[in-house]
N, C-alpha and C positions, 0 to 999 in steps of 0.2 A: 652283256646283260645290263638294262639299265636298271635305277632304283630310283621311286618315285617316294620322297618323305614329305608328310606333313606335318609341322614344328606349331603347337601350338601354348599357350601359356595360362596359368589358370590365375593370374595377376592380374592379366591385359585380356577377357573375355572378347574384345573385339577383333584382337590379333591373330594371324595365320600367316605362315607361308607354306609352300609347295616348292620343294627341293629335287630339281633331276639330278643323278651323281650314277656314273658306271660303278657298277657294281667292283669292281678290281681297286678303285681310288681307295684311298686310304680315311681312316679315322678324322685324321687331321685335317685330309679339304675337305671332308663334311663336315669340321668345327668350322673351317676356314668360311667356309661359303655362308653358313648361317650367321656367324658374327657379323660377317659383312651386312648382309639381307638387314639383319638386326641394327646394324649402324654401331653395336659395339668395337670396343678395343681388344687388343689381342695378348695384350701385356699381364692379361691374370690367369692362375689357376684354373682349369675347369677339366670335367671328364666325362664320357659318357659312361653310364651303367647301363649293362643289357636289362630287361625287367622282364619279370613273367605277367600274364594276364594282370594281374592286379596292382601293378606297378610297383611292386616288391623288390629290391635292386637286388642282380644275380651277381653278375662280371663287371668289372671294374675296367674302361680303356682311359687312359688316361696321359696329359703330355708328356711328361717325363718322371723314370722311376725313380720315386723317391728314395729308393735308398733302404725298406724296413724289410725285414726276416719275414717272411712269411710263405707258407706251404703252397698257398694258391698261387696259380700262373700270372705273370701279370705283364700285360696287355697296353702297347706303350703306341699313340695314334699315327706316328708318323711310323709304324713300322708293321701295324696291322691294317689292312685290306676290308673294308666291308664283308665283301663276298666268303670270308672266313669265319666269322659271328653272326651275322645277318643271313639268311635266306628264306625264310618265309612270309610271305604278305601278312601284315596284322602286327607282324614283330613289335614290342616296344621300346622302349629307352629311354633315357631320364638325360639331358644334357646337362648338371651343373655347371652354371656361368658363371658364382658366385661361391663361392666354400666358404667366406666368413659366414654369410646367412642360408646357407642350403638353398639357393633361389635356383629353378632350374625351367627348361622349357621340356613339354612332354613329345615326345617324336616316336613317329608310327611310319613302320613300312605300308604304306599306301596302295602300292605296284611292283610287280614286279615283270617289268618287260624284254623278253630273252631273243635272241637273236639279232640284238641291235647295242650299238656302243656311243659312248659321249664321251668326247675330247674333254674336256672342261666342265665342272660343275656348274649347272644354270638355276636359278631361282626364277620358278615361273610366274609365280606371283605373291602377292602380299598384300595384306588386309589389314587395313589397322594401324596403330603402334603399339610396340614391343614396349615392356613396363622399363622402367631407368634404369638405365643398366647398373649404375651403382646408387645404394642407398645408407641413411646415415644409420649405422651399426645399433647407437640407439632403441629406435623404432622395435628392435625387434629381443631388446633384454628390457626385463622387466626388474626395476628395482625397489627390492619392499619398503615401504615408508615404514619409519621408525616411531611409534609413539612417542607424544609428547608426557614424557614423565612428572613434568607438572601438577600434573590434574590426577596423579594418583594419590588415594588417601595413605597416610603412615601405617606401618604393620606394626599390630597392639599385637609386642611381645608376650602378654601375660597368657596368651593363648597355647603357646607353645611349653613342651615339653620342660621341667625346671623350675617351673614360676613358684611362687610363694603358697599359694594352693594346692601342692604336689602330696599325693595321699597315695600311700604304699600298699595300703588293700584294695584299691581301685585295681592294680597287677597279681594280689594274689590268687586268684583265679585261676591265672594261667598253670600254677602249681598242679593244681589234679589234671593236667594234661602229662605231665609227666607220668603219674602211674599209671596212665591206660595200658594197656593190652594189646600191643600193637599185628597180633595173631587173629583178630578177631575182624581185621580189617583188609581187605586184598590193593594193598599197596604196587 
């Protein structure tokens, strides 16, 4: 069975490709073949997450397992098969290509066409350019400006609680709070 993706970017609005890949190849030549298409490097992090309609991420496939405890299965590309996660046309998926800034491309089962196989993943076409594959980390933290303290006026202590104008019946008031009738009230 073959599988026909289209990878496209909400970075680079011009960019597309269309990715043929047998359905049996693994995770990993559908990184492989896109990063190529794409012109990036192969030397970073990145993983696909299955997505439901809303692009909500489900499943985790990713290069290699890191290592952490966890209950859910985890799904490593050179060892998982397309045809195992994938088989409905529409299917979605999120490629992160970048995990310091969450940058990813969005990939959709396109086709699904059965009774026929592909030796090699093929990219059939491509539109556009892909946004840079690396960007300056920067760009994307935002660091708060600190006022300049300068230009603040001094704080007129006498305003505060202590000052030389402290008058002890201004608080006796709060006295007939004590003998209230605390029955009288639904606490």
């Amino acid at each position: 069975m073959i599988y026909k993706f289209v990878i496209v970017s909400d970075e680079a609005d011009n960019f597309k490709l269309q990715i043929a890949i047998d359905s049996t190849a693994t995770f990993m030549q559908l990184r492989n073949i896109i990063l190529d298409s794409a012109g990036y490097g192969k030397d970073q992090m990145d993983s696909f997450y299955i997505c439901d309609d809303e692009w909500s991420k489900q499943k985790e496939v990713t290069c290699m397992d890191m290592g952490t405890e966890s209950d859910e299965d985890i799904w490593i590309m050179d060892d998982t098969q397309l045809d195992e996660l994938l088989e409905d046309e529409g299917q979605r998926m999120k490629f992160v290509f970048d995990y310091m800034t969450e940058r990813f491309f969005k990939v959709k089962l396109k086709e699904v066409i059965p009774g026929k196989t592909l030796h090699d993943p093929l990219c059939e076409s491509k539109i556009g350019n892909p946004p840079t594959e690396n960007v300056d980390i920067s760009e994307f933290i935002t660091i708060p400006k600190i006022p300049d303290a300068s230009n603040i006026d001094p704080i007129d202590k006498s305003e505060f609680y202590g000052d030389e104008e402290y008058d002890q019946d201004e608080i006796s008031d709060f006295e007939e709070l004590d003998n209230l009738d605390n029955d009288h009230y639904n606490f």
